[in-house]
N, CA, C and O atoms as a GROMACS GRO file, in nm:
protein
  292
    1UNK      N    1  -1.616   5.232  -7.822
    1UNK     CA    2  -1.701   5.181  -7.928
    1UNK      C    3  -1.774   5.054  -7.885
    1UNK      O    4  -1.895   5.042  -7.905
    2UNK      N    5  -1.709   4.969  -7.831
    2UNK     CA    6  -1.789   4.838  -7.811
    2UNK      C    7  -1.841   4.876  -7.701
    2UNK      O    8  -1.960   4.843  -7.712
    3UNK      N    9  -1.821   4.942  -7.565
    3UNK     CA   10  -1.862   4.985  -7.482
    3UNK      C   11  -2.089   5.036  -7.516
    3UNK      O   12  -2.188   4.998  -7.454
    4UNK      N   13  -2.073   5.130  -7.641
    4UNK     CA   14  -2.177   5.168  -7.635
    4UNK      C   15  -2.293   5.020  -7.711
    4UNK      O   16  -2.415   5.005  -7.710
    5UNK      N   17  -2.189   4.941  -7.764
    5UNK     CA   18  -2.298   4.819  -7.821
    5UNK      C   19  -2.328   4.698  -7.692
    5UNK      O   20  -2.409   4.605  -7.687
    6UNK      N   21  -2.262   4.729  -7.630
    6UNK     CA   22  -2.235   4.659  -7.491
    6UNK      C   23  -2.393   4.710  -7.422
    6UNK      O   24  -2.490   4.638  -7.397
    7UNK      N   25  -2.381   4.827  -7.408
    7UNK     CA   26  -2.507   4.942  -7.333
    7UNK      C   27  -2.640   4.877  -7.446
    7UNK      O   28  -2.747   4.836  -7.401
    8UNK      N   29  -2.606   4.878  -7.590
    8UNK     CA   30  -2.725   4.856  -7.678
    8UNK      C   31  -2.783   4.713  -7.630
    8UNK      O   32  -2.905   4.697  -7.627
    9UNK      N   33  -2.706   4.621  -7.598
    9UNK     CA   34  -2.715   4.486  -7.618
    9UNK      C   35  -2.792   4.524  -7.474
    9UNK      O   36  -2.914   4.523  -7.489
   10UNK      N   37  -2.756   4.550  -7.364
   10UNK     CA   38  -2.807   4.572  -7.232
   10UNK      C   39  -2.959   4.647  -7.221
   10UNK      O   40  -3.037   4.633  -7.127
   11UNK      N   41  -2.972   4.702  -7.299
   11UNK     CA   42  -3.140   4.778  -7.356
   11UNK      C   43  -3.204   4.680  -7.436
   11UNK      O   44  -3.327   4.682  -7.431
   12UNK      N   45  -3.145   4.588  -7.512
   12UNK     CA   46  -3.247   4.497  -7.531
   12UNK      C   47  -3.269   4.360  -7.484
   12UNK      O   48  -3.320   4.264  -7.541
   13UNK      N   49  -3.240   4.366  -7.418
   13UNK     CA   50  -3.189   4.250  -7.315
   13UNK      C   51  -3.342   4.340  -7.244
   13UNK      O   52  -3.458   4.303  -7.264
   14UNK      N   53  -3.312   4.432  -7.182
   14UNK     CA   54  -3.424   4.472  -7.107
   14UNK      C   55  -3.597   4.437  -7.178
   14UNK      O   56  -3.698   4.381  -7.135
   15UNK      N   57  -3.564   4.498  -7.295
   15UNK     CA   58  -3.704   4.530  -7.394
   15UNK      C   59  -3.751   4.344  -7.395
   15UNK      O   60  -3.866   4.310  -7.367
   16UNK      N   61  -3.655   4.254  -7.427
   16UNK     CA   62  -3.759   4.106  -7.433
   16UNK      C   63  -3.782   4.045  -7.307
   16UNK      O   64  -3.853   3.945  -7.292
   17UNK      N   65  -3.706   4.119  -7.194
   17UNK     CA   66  -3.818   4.069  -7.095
   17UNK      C   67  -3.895   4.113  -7.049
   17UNK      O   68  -3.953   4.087  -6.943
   18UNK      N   69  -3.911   4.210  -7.144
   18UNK     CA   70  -4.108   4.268  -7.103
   18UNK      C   71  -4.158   4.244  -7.228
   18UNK      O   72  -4.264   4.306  -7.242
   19UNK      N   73  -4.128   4.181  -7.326
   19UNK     CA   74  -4.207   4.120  -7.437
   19UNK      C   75  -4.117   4.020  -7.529
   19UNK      O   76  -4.072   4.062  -7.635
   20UNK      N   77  -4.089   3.877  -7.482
   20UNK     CA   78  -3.973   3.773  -7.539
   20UNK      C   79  -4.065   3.722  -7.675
   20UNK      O   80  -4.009   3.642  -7.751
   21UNK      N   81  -4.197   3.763  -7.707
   21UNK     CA   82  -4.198   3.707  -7.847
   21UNK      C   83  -4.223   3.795  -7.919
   21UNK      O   84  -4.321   3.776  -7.991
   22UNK      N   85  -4.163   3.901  -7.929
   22UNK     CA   86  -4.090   4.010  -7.997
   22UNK      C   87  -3.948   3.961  -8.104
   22UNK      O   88  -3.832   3.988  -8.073
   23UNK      N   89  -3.975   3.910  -8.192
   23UNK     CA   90  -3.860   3.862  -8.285
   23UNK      C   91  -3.776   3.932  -8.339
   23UNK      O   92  -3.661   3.897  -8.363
   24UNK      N   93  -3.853   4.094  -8.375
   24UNK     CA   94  -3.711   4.179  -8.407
   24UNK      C   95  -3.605   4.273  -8.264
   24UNK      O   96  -3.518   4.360  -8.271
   25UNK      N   97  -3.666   4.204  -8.156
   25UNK     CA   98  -3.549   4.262  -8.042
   25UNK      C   99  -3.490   4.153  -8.037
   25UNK      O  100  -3.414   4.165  -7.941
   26UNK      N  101  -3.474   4.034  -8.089
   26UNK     CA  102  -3.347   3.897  -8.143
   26UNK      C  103  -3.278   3.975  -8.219
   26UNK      O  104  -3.174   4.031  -8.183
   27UNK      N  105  -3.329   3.984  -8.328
   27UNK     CA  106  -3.298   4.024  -8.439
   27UNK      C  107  -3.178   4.124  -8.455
   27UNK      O  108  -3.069   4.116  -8.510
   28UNK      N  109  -3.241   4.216  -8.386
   28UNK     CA  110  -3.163   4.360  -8.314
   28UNK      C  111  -3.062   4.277  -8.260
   28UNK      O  112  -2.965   4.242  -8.327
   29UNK      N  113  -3.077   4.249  -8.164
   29UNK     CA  114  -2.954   4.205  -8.083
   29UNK      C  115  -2.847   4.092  -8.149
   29UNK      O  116  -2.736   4.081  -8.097
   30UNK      N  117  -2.888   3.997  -8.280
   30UNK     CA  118  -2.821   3.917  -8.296
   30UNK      C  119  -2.719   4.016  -8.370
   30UNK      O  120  -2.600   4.001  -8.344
   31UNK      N  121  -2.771   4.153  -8.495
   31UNK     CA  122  -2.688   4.236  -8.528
   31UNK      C  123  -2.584   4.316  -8.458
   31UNK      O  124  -2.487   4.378  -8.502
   32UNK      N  125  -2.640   4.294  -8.311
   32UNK     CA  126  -2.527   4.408  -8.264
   32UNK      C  127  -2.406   4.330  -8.192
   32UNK      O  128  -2.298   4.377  -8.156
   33UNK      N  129  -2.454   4.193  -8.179
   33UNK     CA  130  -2.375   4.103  -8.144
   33UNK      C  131  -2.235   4.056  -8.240
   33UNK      O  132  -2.121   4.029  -8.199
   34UNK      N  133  -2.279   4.056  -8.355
   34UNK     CA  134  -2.215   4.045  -8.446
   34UNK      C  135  -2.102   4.107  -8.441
   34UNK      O  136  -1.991   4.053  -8.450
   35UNK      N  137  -2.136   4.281  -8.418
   35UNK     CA  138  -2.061   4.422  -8.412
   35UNK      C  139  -1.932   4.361  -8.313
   35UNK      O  140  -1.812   4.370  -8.341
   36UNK      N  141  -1.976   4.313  -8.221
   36UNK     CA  142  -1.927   4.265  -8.108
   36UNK      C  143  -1.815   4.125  -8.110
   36UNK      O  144  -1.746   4.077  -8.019
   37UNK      N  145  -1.829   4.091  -8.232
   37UNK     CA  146  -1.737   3.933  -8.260
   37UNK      C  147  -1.857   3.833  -8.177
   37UNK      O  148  -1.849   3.712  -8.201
   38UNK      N  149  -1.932   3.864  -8.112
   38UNK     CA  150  -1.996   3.756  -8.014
   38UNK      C  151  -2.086   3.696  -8.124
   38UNK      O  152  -2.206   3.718  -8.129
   39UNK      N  153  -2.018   3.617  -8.214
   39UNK     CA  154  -2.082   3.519  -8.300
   39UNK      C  155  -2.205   3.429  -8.237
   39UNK      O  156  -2.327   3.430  -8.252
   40UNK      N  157  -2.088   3.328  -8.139
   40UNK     CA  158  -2.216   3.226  -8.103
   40UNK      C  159  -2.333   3.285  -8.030
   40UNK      O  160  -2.439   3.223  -8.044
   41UNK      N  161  -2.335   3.379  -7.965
   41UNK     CA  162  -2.436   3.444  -7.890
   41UNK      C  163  -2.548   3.481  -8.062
   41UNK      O  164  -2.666   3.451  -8.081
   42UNK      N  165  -2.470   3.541  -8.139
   42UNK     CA  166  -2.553   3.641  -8.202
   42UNK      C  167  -2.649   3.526  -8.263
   42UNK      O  168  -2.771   3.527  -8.254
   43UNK      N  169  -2.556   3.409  -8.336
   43UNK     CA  170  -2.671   3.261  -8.358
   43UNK      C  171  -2.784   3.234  -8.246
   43UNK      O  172  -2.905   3.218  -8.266
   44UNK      N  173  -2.724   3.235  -8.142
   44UNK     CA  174  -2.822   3.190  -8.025
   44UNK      C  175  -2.970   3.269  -8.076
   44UNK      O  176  -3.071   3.216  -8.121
   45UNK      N  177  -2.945   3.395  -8.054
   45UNK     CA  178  -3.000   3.535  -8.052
   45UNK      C  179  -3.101   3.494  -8.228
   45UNK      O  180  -3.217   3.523  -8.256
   46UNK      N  181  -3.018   3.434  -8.295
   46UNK     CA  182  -3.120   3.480  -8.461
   46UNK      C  183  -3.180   3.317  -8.455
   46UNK      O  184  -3.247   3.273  -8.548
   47UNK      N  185  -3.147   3.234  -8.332
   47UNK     CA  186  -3.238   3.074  -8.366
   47UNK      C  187  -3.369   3.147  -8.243
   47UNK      O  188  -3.479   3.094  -8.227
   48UNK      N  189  -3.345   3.215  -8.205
   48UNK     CA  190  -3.485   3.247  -8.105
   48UNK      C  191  -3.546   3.286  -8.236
   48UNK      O  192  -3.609   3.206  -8.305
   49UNK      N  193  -3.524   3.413  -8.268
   49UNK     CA  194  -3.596   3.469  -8.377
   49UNK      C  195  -3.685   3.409  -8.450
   49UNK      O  196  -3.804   3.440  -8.456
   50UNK      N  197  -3.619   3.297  -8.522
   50UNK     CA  198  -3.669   3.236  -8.591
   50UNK      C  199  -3.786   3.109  -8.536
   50UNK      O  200  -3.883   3.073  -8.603
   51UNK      N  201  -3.744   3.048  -8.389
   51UNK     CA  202  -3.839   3.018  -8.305
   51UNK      C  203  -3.945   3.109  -8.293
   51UNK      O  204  -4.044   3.048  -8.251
   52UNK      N  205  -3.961   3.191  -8.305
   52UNK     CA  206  -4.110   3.287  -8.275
   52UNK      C  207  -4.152   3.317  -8.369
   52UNK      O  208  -4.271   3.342  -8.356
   53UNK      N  209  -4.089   3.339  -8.545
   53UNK     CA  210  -4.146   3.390  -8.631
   53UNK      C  211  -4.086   3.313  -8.707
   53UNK      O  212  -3.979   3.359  -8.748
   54UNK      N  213  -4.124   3.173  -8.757
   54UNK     CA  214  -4.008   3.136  -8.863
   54UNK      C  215  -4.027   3.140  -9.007
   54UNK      O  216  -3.951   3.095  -9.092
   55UNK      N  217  -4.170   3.216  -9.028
   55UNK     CA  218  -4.213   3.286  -9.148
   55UNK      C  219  -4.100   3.381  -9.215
   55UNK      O  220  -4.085   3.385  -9.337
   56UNK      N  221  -4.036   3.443  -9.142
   56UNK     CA  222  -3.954   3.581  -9.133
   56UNK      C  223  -3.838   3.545  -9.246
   56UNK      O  224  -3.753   3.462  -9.215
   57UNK      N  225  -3.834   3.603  -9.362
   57UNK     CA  226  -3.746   3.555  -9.381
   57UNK      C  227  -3.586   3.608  -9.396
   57UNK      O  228  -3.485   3.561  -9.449
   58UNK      N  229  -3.622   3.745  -9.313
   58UNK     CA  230  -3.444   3.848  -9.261
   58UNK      C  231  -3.371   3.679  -9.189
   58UNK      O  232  -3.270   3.609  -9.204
   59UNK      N  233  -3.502   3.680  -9.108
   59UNK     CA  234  -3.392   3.592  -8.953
   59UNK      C  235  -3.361   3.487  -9.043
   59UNK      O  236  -3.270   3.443  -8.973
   60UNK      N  237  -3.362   3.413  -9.137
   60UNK     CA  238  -3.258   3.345  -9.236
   60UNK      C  239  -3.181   3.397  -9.309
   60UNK      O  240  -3.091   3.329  -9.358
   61UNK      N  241  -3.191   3.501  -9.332
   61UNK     CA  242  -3.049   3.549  -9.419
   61UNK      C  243  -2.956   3.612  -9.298
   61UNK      O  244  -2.834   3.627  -9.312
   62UNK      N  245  -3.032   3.648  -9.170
   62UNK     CA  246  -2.933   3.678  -9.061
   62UNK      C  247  -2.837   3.551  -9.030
   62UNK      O  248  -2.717   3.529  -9.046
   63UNK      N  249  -2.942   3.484  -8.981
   63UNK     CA  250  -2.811   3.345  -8.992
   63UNK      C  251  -2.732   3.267  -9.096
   63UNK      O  252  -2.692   3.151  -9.080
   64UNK      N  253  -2.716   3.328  -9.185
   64UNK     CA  254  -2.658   3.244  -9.294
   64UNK      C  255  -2.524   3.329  -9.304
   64UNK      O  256  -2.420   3.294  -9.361
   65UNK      N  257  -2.552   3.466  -9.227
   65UNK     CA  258  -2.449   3.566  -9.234
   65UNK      C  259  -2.386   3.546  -9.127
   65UNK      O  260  -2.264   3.558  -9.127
   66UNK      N  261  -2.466   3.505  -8.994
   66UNK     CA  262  -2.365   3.463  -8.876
   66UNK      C  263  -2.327   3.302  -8.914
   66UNK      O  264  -2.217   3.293  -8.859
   67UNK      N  265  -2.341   3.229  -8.947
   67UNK     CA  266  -2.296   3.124  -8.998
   67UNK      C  267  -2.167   3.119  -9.082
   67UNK      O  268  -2.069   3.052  -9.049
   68UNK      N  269  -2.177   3.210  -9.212
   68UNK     CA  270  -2.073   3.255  -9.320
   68UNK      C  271  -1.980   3.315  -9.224
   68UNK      O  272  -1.867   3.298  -9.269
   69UNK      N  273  -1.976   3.394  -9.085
   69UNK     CA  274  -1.913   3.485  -9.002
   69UNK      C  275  -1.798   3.364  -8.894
   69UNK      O  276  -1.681   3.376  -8.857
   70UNK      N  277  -1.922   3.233  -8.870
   70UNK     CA  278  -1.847   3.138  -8.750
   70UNK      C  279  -1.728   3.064  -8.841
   70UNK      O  280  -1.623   3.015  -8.800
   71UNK      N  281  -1.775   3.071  -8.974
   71UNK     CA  282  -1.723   2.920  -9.097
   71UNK      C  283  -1.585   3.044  -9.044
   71UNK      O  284  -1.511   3.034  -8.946
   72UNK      N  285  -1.588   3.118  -9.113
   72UNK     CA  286  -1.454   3.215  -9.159
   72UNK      C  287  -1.340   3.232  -9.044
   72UNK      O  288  -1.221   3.252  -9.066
   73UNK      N  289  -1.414   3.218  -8.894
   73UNK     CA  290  -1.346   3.254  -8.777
   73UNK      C  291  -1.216   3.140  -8.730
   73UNK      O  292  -1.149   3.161  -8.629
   0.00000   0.00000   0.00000
């Protein structure tokens, strides 16, 4: 199971470095990170987001959920 979010995370890892101001392949990835327990990564992952689009307003309720996720840990 984590194996294949491992592979997901590794495909988009690919996809933003052929286009890094692409905010929903953060986005993507901060969710699957999550899947993953990799909290601080997945923050890392939803403060880019919001660096490129900070209109957006998912990538704030994403982090308020990885935030609510680090408080609890």
């Amino acid at each position: 199971n984590s194996d294949y979010y491992i592979q997901k995370v590794n495909i988009i890892d690919k996809a933003i470095k052929m286009n890094p101001k692409n905010s929903d392949y953060y986005i993507q990835k901060a969710f699957i990170l999550l899947r993953l327990s990799r909290n601080s990564e997945a923050l890392d992952s939803i403060n880019e987001a919001i660096i490129i689009d900070p209109k957006n307003s998912q990538n704030k309720r994403v982090k308020a959920n990885i935030l609510h996720q680090l408080k609890n840990n």
